[in-house]
C-alpha angles and dihedrals in degrees: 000000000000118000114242122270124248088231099199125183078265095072110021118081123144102252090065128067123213086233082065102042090043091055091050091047088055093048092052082044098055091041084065096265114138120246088258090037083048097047086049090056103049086046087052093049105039084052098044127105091250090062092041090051099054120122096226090062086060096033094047087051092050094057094045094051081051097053083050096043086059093048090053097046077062098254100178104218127063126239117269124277091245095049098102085058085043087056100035091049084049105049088047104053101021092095089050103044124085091201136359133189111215137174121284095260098042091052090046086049089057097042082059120097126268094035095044087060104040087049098055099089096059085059092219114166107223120207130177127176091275091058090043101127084052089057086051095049088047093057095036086059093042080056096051091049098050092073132193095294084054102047090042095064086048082062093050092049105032097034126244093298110056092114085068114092111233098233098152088086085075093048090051097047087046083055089052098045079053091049098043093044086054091054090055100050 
């Protein structure tokens, strides 16, 4: 187990977790840093312009301007306990996804402006499960335009029968469940 870090006003801001600071601390560390020359370094590169810089900082701020745009147009209900991790796994990987399906309130979040239009430029399709028969089309035509060279090296690399969908993992959890449920009694 990792010893604590001495968070200092250096490294804490509010933009940044200690779950983050402390990752990137181990990495320096394993690549032969010692624990101070690690923590420099971590200090040097969260306050850089390169981490400054980073989409997920704007398009985490968006969303959450969004989320309190909704609360002070009076929307009733508050937003779901998981929606920091919604935001958070959507400002990370957003710039490198050439499509995502998200949950109803998180795509409606994204087709808003000014998301929608700031957005725009990353090019990234967002589905959710009311525009569910337009995710199916999308991967049906992925699957038309990957042509035979293409499938073939999934073949290479996944085996001949990647096209199978693995179902046995729920036969297998609802033997579990069975087992587990036998031990309690």
């Amino acid at each position: 187990m990792r010893g604590e870090l001495p968070f200092t006003e250096d490294v804490w801001n509010p933009r940044l977790e200690a779950g983050v600071v402390s990752a990137l601390v181990h990495v320096a560390e394993e690549a032969g840093h010692s624990r101070d020359a690690a923590l420099d370094a971590v200090v040097q590169f969260l306050f850089s312009d390169a981490a400054f810089d980073a989409p997920a900082n704007d398009i985490s701020a968006l969303l959450m301007a969004a989320v309190a745009r909704k609360a002070a147009n009076g929307q009733k209900r508050p937003p779901s306990a998981g929606m920091w991790n919604d935001i958070t796994a959507i400002a990370t990987f957003l710039p490198y996804c050439d499509a995502m399906f998200l949950d109803n309130e998180c795509a409606g979040l994204l087709r808003e402006e000014p998301l929608r239009s700031k957005l725009a430029p990353f090019g990234t399709r967002i589905f959710s499960s009311k525009t569910g028969d337009q995710f199916l089309a999308y991967l049906a035509g992925l699957e038309q335009e990957a042509g035979a060279e293409h499938l073939a090296l999934v073949d290479q690399v996944y085996g001949d029968g990647w096209t199978v969908p693995y179902r046995e993992v729920l036969v297998h959890k609802r033997e579990r469940d069975a087992r587990e449920a036998q031990r309690s009694k």
